[in-house]
Rosetta silent file (secondary structure, phi, psi, omega in degrees, C-alpha in Angstrom):
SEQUENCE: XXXXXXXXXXXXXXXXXXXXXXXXXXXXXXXXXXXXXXXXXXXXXXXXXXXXXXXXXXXXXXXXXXXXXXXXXXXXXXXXXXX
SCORE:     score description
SCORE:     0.000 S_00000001
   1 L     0.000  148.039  179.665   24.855   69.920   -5.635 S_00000001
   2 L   -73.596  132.313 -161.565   24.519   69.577   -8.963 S_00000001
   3 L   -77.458   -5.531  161.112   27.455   69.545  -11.579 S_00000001
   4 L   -76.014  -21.740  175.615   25.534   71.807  -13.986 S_00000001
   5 L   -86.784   -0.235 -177.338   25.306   74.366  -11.235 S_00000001
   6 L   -95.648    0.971  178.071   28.903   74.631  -10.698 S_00000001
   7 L  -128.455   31.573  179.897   30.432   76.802  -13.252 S_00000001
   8 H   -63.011  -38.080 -170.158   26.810   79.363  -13.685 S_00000001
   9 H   -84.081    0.024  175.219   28.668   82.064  -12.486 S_00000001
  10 H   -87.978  -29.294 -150.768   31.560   81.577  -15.151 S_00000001
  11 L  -116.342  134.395  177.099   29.350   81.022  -18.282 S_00000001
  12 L  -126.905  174.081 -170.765   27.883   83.870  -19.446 S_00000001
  13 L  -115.901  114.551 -162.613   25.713   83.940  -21.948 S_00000001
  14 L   -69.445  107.551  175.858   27.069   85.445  -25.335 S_00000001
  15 L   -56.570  171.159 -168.569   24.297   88.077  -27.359 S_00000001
  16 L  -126.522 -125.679    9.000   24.487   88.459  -30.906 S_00000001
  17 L   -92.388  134.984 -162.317   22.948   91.976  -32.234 S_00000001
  18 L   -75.629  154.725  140.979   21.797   91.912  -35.353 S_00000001
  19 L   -67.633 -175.005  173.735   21.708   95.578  -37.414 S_00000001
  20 L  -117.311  -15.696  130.185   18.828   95.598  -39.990 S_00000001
  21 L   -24.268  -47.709 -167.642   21.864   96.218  -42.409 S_00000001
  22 L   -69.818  -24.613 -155.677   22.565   92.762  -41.673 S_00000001
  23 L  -108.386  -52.458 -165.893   19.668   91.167  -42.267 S_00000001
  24 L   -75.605   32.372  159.799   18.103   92.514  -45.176 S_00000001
  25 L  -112.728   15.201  178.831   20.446   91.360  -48.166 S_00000001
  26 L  -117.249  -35.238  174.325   19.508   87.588  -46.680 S_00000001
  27 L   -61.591  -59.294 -167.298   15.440   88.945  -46.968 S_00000001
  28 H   -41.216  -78.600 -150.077   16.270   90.247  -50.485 S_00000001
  29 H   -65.672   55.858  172.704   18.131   86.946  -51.904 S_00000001
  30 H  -132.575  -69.185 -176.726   14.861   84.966  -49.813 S_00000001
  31 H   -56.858  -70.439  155.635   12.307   86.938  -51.480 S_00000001
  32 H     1.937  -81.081  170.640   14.410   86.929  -54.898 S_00000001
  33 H   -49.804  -51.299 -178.013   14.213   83.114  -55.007 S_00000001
  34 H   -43.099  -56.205 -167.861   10.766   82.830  -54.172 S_00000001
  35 H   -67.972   -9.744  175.423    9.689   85.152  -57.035 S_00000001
  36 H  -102.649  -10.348  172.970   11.663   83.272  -59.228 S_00000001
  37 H   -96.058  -32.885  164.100   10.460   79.862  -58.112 S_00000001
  38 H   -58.416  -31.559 -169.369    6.418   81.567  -58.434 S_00000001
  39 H   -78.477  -57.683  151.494    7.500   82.286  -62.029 S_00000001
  40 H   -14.692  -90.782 -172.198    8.488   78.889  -62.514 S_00000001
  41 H   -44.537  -33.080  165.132    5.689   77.604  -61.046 S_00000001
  42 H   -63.502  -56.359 -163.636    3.253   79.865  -63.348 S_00000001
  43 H   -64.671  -36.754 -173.135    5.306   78.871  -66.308 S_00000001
  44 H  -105.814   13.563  171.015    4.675   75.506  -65.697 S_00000001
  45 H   -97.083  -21.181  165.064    1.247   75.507  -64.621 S_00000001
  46 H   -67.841  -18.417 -152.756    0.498   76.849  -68.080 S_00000001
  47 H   -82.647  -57.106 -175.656    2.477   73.794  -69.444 S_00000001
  48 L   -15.934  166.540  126.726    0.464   71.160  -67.751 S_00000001
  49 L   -58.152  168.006  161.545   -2.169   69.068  -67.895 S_00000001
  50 L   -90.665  128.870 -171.100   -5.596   69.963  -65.779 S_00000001
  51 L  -171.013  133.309 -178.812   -6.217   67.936  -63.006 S_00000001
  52 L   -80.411  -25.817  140.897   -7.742   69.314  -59.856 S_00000001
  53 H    -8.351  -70.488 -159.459   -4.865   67.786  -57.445 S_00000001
  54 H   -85.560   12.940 -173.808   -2.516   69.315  -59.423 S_00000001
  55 H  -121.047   -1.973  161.178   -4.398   72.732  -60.082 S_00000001
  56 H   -86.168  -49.477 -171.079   -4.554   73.095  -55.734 S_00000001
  57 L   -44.224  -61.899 -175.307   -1.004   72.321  -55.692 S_00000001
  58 H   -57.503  -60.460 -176.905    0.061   75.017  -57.917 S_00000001
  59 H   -40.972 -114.901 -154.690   -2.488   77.615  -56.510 S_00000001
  60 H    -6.316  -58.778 -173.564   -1.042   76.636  -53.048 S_00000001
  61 H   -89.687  -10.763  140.500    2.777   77.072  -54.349 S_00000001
  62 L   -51.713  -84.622  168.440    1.942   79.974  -56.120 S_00000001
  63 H   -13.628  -52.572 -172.287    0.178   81.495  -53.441 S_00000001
  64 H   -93.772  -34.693 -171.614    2.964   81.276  -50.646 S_00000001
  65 H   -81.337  -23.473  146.892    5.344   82.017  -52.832 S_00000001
  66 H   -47.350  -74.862 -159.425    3.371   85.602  -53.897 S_00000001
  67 H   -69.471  -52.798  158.535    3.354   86.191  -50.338 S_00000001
  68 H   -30.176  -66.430 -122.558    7.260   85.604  -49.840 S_00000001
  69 H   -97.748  -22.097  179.364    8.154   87.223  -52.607 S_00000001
  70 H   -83.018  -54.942  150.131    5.854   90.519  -52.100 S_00000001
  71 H   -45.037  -58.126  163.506    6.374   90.464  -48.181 S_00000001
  72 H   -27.823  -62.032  173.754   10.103   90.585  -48.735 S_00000001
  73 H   -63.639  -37.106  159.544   10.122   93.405  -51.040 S_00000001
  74 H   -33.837  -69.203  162.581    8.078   95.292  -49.154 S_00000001
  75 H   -38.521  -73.618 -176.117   10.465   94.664  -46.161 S_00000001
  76 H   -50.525  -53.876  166.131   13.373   95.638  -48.092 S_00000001
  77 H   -50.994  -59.471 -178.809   12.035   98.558  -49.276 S_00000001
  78 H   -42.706  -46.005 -176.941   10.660   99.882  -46.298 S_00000001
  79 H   -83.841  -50.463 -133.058   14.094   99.269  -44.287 S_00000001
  80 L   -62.475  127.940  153.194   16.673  100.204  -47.021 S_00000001
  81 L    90.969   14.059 -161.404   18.731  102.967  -46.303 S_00000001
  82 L   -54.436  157.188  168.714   16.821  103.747  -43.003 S_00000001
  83 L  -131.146    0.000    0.000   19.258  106.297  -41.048 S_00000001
């Protein structure tokens, strides 16, 4: 028999449950950063040179970071104070 099978009925396996209290101040300060790293990223796409390489990048890290930062809030709103 195997020696991984010999203590199954001892080990149980511990759950965690999460609240949605719990979670959403880790959404906020996720979304928070993003929007402040999109702002960045605007500010310094104005700064730039033009170069299409570097005018995908920035769409691209704009882009997901819009969607972070907008999906988050959204979340956060939606859940906040739920009862």
């Amino acid at each position: 028999m195997s020696l991984r099978r010999r203590n199954q009925e001892k080990k149980r396996r511990k759950t965690v449950e999460l609240e949605m209290e719990d979670v959403l101040p880790f959404v906020e300060n996720i979304s928070i950063c993003s929007g402040a790293l999109m702002f960045f990223s605007v500010f310094a796409f104005l700064l730039t040179g033009r170069g299409k390489e570097t005018d995908v990048v920035y769409a691209m890290v704009i882009g997901m970071n819009a969607f972070v930062f907008v999906a988050g809030m959204l979340f956060v709103r939606r859940n906040h104070d739920k009862d």
